[in-house]
C-alpha positions in Angstrom: 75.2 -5.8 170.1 77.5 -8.8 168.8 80.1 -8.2 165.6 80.5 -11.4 163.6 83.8 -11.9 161.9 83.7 -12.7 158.4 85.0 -16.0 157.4 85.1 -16.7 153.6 83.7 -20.1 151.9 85.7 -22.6 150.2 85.6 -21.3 146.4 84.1 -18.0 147.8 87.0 -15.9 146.8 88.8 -15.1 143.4 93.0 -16.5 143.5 95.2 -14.1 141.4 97.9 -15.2 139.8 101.8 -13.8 140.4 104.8 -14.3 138.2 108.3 -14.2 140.0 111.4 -14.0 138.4 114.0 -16.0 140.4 117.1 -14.5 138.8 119.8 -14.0 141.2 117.4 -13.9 143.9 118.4 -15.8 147.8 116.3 -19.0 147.8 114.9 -19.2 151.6 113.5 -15.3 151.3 112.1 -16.5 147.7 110.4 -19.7 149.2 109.1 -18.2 152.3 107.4 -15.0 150.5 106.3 -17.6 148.2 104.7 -19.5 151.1 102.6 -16.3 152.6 101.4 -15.6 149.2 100.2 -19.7 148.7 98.8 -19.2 152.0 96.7 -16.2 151.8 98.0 -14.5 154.7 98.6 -11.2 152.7 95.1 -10.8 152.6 92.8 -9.2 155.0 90.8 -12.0 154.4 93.3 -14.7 155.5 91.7 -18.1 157.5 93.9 -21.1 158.6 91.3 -23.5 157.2 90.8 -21.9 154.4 92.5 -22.0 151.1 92.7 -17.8 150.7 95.8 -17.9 148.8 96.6 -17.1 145.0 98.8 -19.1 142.5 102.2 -18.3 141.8 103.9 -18.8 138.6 108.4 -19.1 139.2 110.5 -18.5 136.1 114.1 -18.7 135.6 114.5 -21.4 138.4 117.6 -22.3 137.5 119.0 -18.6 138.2 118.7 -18.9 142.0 121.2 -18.5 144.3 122.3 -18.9 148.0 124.5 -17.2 150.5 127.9 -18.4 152.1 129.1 -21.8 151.3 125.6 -23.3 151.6 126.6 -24.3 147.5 128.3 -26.9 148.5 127.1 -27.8 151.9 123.5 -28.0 151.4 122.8 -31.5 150.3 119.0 -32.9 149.3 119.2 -37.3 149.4 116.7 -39.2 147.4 116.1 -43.4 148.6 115.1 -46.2 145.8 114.3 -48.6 148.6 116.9 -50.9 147.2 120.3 -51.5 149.3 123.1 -48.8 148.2 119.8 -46.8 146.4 120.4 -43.7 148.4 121.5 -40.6 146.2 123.0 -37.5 147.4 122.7 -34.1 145.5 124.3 -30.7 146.7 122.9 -27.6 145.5 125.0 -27.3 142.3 123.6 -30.6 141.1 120.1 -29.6 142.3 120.5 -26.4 140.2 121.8 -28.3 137.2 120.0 -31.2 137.2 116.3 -30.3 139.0 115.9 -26.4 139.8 112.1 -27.0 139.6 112.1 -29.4 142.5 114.3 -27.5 144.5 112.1 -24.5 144.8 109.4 -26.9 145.3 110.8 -28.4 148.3 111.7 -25.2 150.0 108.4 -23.8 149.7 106.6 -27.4 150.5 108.8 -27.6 153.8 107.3 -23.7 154.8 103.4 -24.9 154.0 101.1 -26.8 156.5 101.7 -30.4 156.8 98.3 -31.1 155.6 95.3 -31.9 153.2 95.2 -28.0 152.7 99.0 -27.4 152.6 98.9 -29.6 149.9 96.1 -28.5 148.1 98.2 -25.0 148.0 101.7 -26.6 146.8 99.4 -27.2 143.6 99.0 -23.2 143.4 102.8 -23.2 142.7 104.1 -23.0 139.0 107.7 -23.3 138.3 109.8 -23.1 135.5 113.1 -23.5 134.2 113.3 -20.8 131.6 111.5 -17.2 130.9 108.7 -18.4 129.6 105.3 -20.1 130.8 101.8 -21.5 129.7 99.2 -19.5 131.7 99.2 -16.2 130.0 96.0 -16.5 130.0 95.4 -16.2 133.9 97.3 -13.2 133.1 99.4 -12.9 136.3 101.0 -9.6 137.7 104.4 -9.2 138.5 105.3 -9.8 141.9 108.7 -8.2 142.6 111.0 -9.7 145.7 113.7 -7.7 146.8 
């Protein structure tokens, strides 16, 4: 007698949709329960080469915080390709001038370096204020401690 396992089809299952709001919460826990969620691998139906996951929705990016001095030591550089082009941003500038990008990078850096982990950094929505287009997806609210 054999037992197959079940592996889920491309398309196969339905994503859900999650709204986080980032206020006041610590970026690396935000990103990396952001990245299980993009991955699937909260579901019982998880597969590596599989997109399982859902979408998520981030509001309020530019509420987000870290711990210790990482504020001011934490720097993100940017490269025009031009001599003297390189830029250098620490997180206070990051949080001023691009809070959407810098959740985007923390979560990109914890997906596969892929085709697929790709294809699930497009599953991530955020936002710099309280409000979003996709109430029509109507997401539930995922609450990170």
């Amino acid at each position: 007698m054999s037992t197959t396992t079940y592996l889920p089809k491309a398309g196969e299952l339905k994503a859900q949709w999650h709204v986080v709001d980032a206020t006041d919460l610590v970026l690396g826990r935000l990103a990396a329960r952001i990245a299980v969620i993009l991955q699937g691998k909260h579901k019982p139906t998880y597969t590596p080469h599989v997109d399982t996951g859902d979408f998520v929705i981030v509001l309020n990016a530019e509420k987000i915080r870290v711990t210790g001095k990482k504020n001011v030591q934490l720097e993100w550089d940017t490269y025009s390709g031009y001599p003297g082009g390189r830029k250098v941003y620490t997180f206070d500038e990051m949080v001023t001038k691009h809070p959407e990008k810098l959740i985007e990078l923390a979560v990109r850096r914890m997906l596969p370096k892929s085709r697929l982990g790709r294809k699930m950094l497009g599953k991530l929505k955020v936002y710099r204020g309280s409000e979003h287009p996709h109430a029509a997806q109507q997401p539930k609210e995922l609450i990170i401690k």
